[in-house]
mmCIF file of the C-alpha atoms, coordinates in Angstrom:
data_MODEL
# 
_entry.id   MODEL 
# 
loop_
_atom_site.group_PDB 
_atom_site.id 
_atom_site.type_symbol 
_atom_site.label_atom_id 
_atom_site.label_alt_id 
_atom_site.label_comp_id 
_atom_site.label_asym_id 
_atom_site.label_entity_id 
_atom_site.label_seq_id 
_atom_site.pdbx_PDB_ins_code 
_atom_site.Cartn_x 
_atom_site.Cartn_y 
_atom_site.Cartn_z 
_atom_site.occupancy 
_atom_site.B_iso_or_equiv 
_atom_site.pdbx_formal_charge 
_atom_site.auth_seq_id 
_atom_site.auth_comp_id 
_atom_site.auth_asym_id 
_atom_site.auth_atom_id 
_atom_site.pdbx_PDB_model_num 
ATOM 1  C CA . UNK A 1 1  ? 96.070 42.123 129.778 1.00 0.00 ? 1  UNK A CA 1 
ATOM 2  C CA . UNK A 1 2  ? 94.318 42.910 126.315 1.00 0.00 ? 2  UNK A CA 1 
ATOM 3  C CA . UNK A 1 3  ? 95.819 41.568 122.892 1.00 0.00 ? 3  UNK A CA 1 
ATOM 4  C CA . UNK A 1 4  ? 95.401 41.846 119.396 1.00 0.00 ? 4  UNK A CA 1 
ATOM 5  C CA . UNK A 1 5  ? 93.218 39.919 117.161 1.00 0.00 ? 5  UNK A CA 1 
ATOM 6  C CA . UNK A 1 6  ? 93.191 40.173 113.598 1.00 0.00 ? 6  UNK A CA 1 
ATOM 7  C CA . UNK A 1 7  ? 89.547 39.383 111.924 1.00 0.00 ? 7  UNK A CA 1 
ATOM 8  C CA . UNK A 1 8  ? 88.628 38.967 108.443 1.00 0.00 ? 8  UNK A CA 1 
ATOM 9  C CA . UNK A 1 9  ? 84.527 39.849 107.657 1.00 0.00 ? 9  UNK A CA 1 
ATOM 10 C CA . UNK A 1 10 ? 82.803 41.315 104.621 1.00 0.00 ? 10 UNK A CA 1 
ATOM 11 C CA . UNK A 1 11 ? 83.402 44.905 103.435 1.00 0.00 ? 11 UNK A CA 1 
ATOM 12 C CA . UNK A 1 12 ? 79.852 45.739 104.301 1.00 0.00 ? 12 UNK A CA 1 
ATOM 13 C CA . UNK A 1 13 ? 78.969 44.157 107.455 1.00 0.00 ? 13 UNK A CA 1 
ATOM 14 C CA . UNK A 1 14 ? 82.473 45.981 108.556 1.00 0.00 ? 14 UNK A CA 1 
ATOM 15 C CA . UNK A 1 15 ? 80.916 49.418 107.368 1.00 0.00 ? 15 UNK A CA 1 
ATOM 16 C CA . UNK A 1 16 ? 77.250 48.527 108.912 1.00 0.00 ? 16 UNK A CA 1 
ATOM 17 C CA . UNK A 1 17 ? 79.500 47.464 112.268 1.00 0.00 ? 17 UNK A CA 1 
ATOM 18 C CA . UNK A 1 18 ? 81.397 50.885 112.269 1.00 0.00 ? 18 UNK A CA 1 
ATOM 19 C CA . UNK A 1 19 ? 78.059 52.825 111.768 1.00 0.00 ? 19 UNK A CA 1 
ATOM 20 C CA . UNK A 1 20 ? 76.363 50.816 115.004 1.00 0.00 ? 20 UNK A CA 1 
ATOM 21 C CA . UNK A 1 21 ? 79.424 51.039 116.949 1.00 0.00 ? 21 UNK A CA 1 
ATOM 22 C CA . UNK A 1 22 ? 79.167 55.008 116.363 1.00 0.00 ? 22 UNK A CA 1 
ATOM 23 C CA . UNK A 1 23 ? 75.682 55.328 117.489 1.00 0.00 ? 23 UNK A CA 1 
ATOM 24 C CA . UNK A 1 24 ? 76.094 53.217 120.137 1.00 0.00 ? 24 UNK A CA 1 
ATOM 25 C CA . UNK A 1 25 ? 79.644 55.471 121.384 1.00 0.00 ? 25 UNK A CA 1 
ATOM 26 C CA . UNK A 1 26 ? 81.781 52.199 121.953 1.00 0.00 ? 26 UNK A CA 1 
ATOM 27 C CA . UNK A 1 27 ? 84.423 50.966 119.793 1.00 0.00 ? 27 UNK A CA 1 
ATOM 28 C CA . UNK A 1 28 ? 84.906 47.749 117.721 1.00 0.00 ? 28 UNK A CA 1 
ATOM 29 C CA . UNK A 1 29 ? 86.588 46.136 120.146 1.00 0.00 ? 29 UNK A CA 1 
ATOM 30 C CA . UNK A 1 30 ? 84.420 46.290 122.989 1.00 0.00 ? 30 UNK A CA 1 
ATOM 31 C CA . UNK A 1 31 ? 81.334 44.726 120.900 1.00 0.00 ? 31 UNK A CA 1 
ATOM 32 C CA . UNK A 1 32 ? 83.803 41.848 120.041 1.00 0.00 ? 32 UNK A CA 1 
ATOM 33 C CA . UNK A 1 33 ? 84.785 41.738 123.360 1.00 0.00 ? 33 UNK A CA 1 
ATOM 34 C CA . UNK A 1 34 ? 81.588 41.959 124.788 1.00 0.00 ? 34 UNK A CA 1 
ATOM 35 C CA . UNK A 1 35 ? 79.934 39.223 122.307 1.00 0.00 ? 35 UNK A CA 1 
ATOM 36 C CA . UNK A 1 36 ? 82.934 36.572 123.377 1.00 0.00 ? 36 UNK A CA 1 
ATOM 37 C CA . UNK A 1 37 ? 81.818 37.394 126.729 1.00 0.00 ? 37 UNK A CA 1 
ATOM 38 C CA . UNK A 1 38 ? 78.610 36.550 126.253 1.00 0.00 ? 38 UNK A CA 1 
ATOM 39 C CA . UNK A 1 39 ? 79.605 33.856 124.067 1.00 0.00 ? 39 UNK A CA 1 
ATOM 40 C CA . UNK A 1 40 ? 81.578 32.062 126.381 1.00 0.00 ? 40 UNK A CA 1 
ATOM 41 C CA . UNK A 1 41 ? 79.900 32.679 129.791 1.00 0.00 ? 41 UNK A CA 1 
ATOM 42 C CA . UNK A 1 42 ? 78.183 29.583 131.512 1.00 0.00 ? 42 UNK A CA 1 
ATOM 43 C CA . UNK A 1 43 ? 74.344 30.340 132.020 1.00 0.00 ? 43 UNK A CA 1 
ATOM 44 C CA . UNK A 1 44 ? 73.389 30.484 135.412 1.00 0.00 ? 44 UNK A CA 1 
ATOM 45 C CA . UNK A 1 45 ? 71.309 27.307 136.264 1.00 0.00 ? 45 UNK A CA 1 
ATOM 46 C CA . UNK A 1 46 ? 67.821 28.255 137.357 1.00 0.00 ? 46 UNK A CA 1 
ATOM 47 C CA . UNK A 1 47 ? 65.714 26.773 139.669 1.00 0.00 ? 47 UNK A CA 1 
ATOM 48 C CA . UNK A 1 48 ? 62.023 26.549 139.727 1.00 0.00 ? 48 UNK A CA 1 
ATOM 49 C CA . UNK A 1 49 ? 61.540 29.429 142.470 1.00 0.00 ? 49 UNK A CA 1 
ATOM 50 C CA . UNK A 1 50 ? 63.362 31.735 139.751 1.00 0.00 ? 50 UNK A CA 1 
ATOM 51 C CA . UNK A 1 51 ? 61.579 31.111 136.979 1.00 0.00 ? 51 UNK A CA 1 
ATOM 52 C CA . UNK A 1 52 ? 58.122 31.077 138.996 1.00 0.00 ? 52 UNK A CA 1 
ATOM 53 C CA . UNK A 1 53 ? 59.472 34.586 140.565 1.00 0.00 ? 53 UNK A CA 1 
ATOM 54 C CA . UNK A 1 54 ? 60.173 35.594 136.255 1.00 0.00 ? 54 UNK A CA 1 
ATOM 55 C CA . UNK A 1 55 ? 56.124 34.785 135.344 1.00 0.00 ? 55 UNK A CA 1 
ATOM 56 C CA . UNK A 1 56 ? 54.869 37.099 138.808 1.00 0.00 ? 56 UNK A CA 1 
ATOM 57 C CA . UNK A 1 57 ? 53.725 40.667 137.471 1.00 0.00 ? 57 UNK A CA 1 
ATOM 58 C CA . UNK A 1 58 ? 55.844 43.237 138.875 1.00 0.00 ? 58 UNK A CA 1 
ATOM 59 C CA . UNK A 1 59 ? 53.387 45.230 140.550 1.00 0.00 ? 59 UNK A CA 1 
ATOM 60 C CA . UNK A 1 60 ? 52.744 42.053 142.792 1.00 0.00 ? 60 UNK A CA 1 
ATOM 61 C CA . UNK A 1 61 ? 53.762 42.632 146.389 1.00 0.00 ? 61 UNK A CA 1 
ATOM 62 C CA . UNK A 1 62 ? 55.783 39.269 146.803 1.00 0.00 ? 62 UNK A CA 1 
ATOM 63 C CA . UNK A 1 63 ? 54.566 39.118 150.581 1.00 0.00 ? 63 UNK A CA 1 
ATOM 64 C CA . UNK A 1 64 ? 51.192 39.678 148.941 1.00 0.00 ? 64 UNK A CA 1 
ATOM 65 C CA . UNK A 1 65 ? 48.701 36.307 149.582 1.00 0.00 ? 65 UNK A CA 1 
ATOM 66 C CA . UNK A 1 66 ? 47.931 35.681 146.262 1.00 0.00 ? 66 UNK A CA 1 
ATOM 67 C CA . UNK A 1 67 ? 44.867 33.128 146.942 1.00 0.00 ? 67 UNK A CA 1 
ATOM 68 C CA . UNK A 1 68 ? 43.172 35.803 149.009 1.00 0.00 ? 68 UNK A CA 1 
ATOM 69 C CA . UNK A 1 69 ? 44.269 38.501 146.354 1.00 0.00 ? 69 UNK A CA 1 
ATOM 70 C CA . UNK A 1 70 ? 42.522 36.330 143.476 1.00 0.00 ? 70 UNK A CA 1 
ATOM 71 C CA . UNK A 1 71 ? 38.985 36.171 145.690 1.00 0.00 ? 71 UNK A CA 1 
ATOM 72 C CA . UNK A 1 72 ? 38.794 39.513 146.448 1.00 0.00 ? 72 UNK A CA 1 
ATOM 73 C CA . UNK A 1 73 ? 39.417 40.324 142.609 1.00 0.00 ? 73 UNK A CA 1 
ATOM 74 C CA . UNK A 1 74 ? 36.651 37.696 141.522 1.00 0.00 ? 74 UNK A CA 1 
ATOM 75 C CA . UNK A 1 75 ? 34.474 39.345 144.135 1.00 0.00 ? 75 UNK A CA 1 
ATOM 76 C CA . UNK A 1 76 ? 34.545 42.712 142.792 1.00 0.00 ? 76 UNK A CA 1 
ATOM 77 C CA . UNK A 1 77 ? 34.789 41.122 138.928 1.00 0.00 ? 77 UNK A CA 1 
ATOM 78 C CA . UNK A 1 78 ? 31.109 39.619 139.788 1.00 0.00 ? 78 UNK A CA 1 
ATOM 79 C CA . UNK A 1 79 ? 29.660 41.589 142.282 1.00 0.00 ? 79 UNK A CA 1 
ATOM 80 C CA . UNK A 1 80 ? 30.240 38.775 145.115 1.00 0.00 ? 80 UNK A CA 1 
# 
């Protein structure tokens, strides 16, 4: 169930909101909405594996053996 909330913010930043909102083809009331989501959401606790998997290029096969990988690119780097 939605309700009404009444907000009080500079002329401006109300005109510069209305302009964005435009561009962006969503109302007011879903950025509000959408910030207090965001705003309020509990982060997701990461665990090392994650954030490892985050810092892996994306063109990386993740089966990929990375030690052999990094030879066979030093081989061809020096002419091994």
């Amino acid at each position: 169930m939605k309700t009404r909330l009444n907000l009080t913010i500079e002329e401006g930043l109300l005109e510069q909101t209305k302009i964005y909102a435009q561009k962006q083809h969503i109302s007011i009331s879903e950025l509000v909405e959408g910030y207090f989501k965001n705003l309020t959401k509990t982060p997701k606790q990461k665990n090392i594996v994650d954030l490892v998997e985050q810092l892996a290029p994306p063109d990386i096969d993740p089966n990929a053996n990375l030690k052999e990988l990094y030879y066979q690119n030093q081989s061809k780097k020096y002419g091994i």
